[in-house]
C-alpha positions in Angstrom: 0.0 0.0 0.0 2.9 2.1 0.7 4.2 1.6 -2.8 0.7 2.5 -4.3 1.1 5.7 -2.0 3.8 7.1 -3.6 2.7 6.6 -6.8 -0.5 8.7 -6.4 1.5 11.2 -5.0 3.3 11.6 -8.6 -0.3 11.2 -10.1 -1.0 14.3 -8.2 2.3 16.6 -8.2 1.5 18.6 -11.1 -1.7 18.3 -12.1 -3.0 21.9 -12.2 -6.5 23.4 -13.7 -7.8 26.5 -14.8 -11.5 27.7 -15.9 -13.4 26.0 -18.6 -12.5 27.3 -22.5 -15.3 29.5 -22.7 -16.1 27.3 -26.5 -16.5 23.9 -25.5 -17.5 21.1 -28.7 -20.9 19.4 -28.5 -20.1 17.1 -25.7 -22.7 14.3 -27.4 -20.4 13.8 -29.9 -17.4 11.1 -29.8 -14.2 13.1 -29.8 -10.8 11.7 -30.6 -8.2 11.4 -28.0 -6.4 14.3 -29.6 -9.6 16.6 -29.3 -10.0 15.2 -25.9 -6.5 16.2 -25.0 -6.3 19.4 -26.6 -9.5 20.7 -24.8 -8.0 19.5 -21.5 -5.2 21.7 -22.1 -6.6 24.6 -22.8 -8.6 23.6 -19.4 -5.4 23.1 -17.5 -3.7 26.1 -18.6 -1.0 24.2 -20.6 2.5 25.8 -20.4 1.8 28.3 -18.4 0.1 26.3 -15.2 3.5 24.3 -15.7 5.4 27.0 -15.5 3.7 28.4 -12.3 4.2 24.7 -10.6 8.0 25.0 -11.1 9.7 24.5 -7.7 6.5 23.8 -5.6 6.5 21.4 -3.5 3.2 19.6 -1.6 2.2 18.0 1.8 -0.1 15.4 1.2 -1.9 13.6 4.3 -3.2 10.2 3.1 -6.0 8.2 5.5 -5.8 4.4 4.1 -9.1 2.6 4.6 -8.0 0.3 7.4 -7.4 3.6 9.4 -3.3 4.0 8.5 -2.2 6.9 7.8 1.1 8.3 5.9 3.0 12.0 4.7 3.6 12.4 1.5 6.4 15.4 0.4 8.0 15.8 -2.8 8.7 18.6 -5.6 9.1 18.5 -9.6 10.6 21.3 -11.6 11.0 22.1 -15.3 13.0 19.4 -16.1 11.1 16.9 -15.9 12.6 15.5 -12.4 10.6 14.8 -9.7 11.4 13.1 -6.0 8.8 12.0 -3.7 9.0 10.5 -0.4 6.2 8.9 1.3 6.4 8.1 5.2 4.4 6.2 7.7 5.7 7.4 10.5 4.2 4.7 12.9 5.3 2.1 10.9 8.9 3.4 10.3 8.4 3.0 6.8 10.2 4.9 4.0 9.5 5.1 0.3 11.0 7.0 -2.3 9.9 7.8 -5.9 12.6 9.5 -8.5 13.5 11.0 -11.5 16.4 12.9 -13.1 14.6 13.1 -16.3 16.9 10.4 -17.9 15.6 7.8 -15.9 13.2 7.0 -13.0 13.6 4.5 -10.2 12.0 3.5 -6.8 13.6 3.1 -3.6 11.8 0.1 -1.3 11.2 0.4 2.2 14.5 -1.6 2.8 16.7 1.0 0.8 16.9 -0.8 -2.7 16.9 1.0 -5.7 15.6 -0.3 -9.1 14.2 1.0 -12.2 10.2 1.5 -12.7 9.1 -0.9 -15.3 7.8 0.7 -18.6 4.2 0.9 -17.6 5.0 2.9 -13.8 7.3 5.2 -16.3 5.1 5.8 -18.6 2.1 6.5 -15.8 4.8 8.8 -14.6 5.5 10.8 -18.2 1.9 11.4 -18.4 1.3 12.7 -14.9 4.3 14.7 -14.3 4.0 17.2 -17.6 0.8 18.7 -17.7 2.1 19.0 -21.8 2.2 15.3 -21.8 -1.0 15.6 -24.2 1.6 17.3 -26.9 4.0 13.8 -27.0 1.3 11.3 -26.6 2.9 9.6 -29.6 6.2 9.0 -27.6 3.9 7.3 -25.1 0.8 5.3 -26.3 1.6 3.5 -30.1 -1.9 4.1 -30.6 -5.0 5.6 -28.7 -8.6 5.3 -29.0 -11.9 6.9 -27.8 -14.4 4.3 -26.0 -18.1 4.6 -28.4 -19.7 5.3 -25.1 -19.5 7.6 -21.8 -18.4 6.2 -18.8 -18.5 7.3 -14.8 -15.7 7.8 -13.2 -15.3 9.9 -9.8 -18.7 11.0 -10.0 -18.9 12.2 -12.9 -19.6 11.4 -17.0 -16.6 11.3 -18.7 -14.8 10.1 -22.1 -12.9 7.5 -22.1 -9.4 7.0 -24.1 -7.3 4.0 -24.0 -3.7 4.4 -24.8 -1.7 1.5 -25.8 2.3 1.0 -24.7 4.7 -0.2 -26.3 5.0 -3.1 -23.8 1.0 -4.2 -25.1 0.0 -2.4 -21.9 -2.6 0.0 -21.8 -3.7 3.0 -19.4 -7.3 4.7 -19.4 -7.7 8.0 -19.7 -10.8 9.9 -18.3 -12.1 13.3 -19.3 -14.8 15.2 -17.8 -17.3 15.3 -20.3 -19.4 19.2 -19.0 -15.8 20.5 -18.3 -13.2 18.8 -20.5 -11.3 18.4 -17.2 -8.8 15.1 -16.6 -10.4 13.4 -13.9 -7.9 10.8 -13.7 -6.6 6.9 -15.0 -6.7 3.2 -14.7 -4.0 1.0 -15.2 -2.9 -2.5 -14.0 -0.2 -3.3 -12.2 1.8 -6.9 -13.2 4.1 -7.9 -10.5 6.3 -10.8 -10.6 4.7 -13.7 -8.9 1.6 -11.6 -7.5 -1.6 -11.2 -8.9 -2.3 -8.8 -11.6 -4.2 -5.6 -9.8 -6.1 -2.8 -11.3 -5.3 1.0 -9.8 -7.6 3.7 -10.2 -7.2 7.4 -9.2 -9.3 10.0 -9.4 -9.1 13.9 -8.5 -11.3 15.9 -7.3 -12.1 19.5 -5.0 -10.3 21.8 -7.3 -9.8 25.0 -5.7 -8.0 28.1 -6.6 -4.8 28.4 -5.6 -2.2 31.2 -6.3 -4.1 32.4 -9.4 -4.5 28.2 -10.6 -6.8 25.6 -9.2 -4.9 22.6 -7.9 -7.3 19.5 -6.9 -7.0 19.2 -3.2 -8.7 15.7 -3.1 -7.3 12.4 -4.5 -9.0 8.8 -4.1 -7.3 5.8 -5.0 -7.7 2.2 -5.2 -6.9 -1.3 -5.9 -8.1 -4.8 -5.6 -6.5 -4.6 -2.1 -7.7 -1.6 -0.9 -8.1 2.6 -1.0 -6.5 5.6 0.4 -7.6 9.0 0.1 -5.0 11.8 0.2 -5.7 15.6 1.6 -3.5 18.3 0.5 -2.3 20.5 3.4 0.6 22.4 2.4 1.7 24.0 -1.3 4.8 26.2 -1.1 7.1 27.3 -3.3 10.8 26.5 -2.9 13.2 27.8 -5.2 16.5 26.5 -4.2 16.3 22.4 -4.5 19.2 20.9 -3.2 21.5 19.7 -5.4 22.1 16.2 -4.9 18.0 15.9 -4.7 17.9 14.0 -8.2 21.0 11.9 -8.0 21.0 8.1 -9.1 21.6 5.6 -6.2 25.2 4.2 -7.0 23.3 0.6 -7.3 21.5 1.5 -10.2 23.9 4.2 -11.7 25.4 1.9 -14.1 22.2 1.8 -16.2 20.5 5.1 -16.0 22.4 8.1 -17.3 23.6 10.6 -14.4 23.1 14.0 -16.4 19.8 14.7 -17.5 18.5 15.3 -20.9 20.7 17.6 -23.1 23.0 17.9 -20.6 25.2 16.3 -23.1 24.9 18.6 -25.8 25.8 21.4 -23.8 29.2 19.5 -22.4 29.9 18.9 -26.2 28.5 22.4 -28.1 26.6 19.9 -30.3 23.4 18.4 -30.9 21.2 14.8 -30.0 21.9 15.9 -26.4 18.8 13.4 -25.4 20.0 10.1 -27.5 23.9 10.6 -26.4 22.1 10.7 -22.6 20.4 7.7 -23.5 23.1 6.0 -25.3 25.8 6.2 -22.5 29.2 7.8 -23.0 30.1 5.3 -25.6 29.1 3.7 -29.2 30.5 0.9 -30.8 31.6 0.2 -34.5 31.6 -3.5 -36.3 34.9 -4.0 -34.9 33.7 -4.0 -31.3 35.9 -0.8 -30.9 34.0 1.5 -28.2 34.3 5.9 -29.1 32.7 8.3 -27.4 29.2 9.0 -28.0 29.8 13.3 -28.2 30.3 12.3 -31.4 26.8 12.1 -32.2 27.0 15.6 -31.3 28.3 16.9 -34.4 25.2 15.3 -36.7 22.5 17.5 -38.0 20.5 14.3 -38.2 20.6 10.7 -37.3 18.8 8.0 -38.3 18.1 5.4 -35.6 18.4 1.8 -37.4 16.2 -1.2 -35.2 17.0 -4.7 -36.4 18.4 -7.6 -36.0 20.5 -10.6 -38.2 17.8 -13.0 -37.6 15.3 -11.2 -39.2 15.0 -11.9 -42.4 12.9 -8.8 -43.6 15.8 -6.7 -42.3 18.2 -8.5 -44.0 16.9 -7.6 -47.6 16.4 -4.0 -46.3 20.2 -3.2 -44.6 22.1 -3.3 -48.2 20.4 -0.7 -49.6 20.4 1.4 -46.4 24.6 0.6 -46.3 24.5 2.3 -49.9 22.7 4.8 -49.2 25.2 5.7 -46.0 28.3 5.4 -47.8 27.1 7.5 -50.5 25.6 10.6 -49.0 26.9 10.4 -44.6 29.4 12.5 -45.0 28.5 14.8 -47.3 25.0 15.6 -46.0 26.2 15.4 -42.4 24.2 12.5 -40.9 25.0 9.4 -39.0 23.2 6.0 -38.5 23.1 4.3 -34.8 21.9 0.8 -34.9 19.7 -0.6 -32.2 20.5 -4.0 -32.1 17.9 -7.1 -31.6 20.2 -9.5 -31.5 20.6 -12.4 -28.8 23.9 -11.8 -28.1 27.0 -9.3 -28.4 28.9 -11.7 -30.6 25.5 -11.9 -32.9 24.9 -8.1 -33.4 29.1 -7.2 -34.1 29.1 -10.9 -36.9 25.8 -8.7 -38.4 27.4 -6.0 -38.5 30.6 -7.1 -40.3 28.7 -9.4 -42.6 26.7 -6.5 -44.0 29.5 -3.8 -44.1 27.5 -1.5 -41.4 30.7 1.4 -41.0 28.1 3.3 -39.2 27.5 3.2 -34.7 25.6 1.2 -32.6 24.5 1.4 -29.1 26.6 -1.1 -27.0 25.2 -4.6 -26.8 24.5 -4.1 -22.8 23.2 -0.6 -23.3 20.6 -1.5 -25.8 17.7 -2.0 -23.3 18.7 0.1 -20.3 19.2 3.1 -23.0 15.5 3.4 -23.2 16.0 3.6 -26.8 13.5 1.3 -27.8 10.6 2.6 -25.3 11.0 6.2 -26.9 11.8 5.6 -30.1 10.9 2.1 -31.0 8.1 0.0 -31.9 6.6 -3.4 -32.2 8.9 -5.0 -34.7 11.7 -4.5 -37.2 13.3 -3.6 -39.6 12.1 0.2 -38.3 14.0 3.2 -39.2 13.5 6.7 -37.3 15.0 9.8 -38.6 15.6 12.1 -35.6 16.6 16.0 -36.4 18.9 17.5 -34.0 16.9 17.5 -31.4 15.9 14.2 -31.1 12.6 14.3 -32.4 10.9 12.0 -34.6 11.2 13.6 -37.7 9.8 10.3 -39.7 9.1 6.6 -38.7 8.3 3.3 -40.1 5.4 3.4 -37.9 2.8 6.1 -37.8 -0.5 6.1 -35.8 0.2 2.7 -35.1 0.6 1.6 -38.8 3.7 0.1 -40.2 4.7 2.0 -43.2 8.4 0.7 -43.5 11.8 1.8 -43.5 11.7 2.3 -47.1 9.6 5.0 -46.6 11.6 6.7 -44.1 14.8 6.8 -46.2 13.2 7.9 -49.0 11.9 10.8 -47.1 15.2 11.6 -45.5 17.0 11.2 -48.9 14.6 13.6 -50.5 15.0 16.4 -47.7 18.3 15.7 -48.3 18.5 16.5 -52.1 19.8 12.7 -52.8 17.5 10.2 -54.9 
């Protein structure tokens, strides 16, 4: 219960409200997620409720239903960090919830650290940017709009299912008289336990500092509920430094700067994939460089695939060609984001097929993150990334596989090349 504790607490960090658009849509109609999502935030205030949240921090007091109760403190700024701490002070019980916008982890009651699986991060992108609504398609691979309204804290709202990456999926609920997010489902898998279903819900919005904050949150599971009472907001501009540093025990596989932290260090650009990638690529020889590299690329195309897929196969010599012919003069790079079983597997693909281009080291492939952001659900997929790490192009779009082929001819046409 503790666990689910500090997870509402995130739910609730930065969610922030402002009056209705004075132009609401005919609420009997079916909206689309991104209708949903757009009236929301111009509801919430987009940017500029963010902005106003930067450096708060909250007091929560949360009454469970079996009469326990627990303190909730933590504080998010601009970057996309976030730590939370949730005490139950009878119990001596510590938990900690963090983020240094690279990476996100939990801290048990007994001090361990580990990383939050896929779903819990991606619960956590949604929650703690109230823009979340504007990179849904770095979150969900697809969304939907339920054909009917549903009740949810008390009220009639749309509902939106987004799919992960992972096959996942989180509910989204939207006030249908006020376009306001009322809150989510999702369920939780843990290893060896049963599969539970967490709902929360906000609710008493009230005016707070020239925004509305909700001062009210219910949530439950199959095992239980809590309800959590604001009782302090205060703004505190000087966060201690050390506030969003990675336990050593997981510091090996979550990036210590945060994103574009790198570009800075190196005056270039792809600030966010070097972060992800590590301080190192590799070539086909196994020979490790350092990733600032990246840093002096206008664009990069990110290459998912693997030697055992036979698709991918037929596609790599003509993406090869097209590398050794234009890279250097058009100023681009390709990483490859290996499938492969094994170290020895990915370097013997890459030799076979002449790749003289990067790839993310073998044991950095999955804790890079790469494939949660920029991935999908199979290969061969190529994503063409501008310098600042968006998605320029994919071989996936709303969910749809369009190919690789279509990607590289896109590139090679901004490019000039045929």
């Amino acid at each position: 219960m503790l666990r689910i504790c500090t997870v509402l607490f995130t739910l609730v960090l930065t969610t922030v409200a402002w009056a209705q658009a004075s132009s609401a849509p005919d609420r009997r109609v079916r909206q689309s997620p991104e209708q949903l999502i757009q009236r929301w935030m111009e509801v919430s205030g987009g940017s500029s409720a963010y902005d106003a949240m930067t450096g708060r921090s909250r007091t929560w007091m949360l009454t469970f239903s079996n009469g326990g109760e627990a303190t909730i403190n933590g504080v998010a700024d601009a970057k996309g960090r976030y730590f939370v701490m949730t005490q139950a002070p009878l119990k001596e019980k510590k938990m900690i919830e963090a983020s240094n916008g690279q990476g996100a982890w939990l801290i048990n009651e007994k001090g361990q650290a580990k990383l939050m699986t896929e779903t819990q991060q991606a619960v956590t992108d949604i929650v703690e940017d109230p823009l979340w609504g504007k990179k849904t398609d770095k979150i969900f691979k697809r969304m939907a709009t339920s054909a009917s309204k549903q009740q949810f804290g008390g009220e009639l709202c749309w509902q939106v299912i987004g799919l992960l990456p992972n096959r996942n999926r989180i509910e989204l609920f939207f006030s249908v008289e006020s376009g306001q997010w009322k809150g989510l489902e999702y369920l939780r898998k843990r290893p060896g336990r049963e599969t539970t279903r967490n709902q929360i819900a906000f609710s008493d919005f009230r005016e707070q500092d020239g925004f509305t904050v909700p001062f009210t949150f219910d949530a439950t599971d199959d095992n239980g509920g809590a309800t959590g009472k604001l009782t302090k907001l205060e703004f505190n501009p000087e966060i201690p430094a050390d506030t969003f540093n990675v336990p050593d025990s997981i510091r090996s596989i979550v990036p210590a700067e945060p994103v574009g932290a790198a570009s800075k260090a190196t005056g270039g650009a792809h600030g966010k994939l070097i972060g992800m990638i590590g301080s190192e690529v590799v070539d086909k020889n196994g020979r490790r460089v350092s990733s600032s590299a990246l840093g002096s690329k206008d664009n990069v195309l990110l290459y998912f695939s693997a030697s055992w897929c036979p698709p991918c196969k037929r596609f790599t010599p003509g993406l090869v060609e097209f590398f050794n012919k234009n890279a250097e003069d058009k100023n681009f790079t390709i990483v490859f984001v290996s499938s492969d079983r094994s170290q020895d597997a990915m370097l013997k693909y890459m030799k076979d097929y002449n790749m003289d281009f990067w790839a993310v080291p073998f044991d950095r492939v999955n804790p890079s993150g790469i494939k949660t952001v920029y991935g999908d659900r199979g290969i061969p997929n190529l994503v063409w990334l501008n310098a600042a790490d968006e998605a320029v192009a994919k071989s996936y779009v709303n969910g749809s596989y369009v190919g690789p082929n279509k990607v590289l001819s896109d590139f090679g046409q901004s490019m000039g090349v045929n």
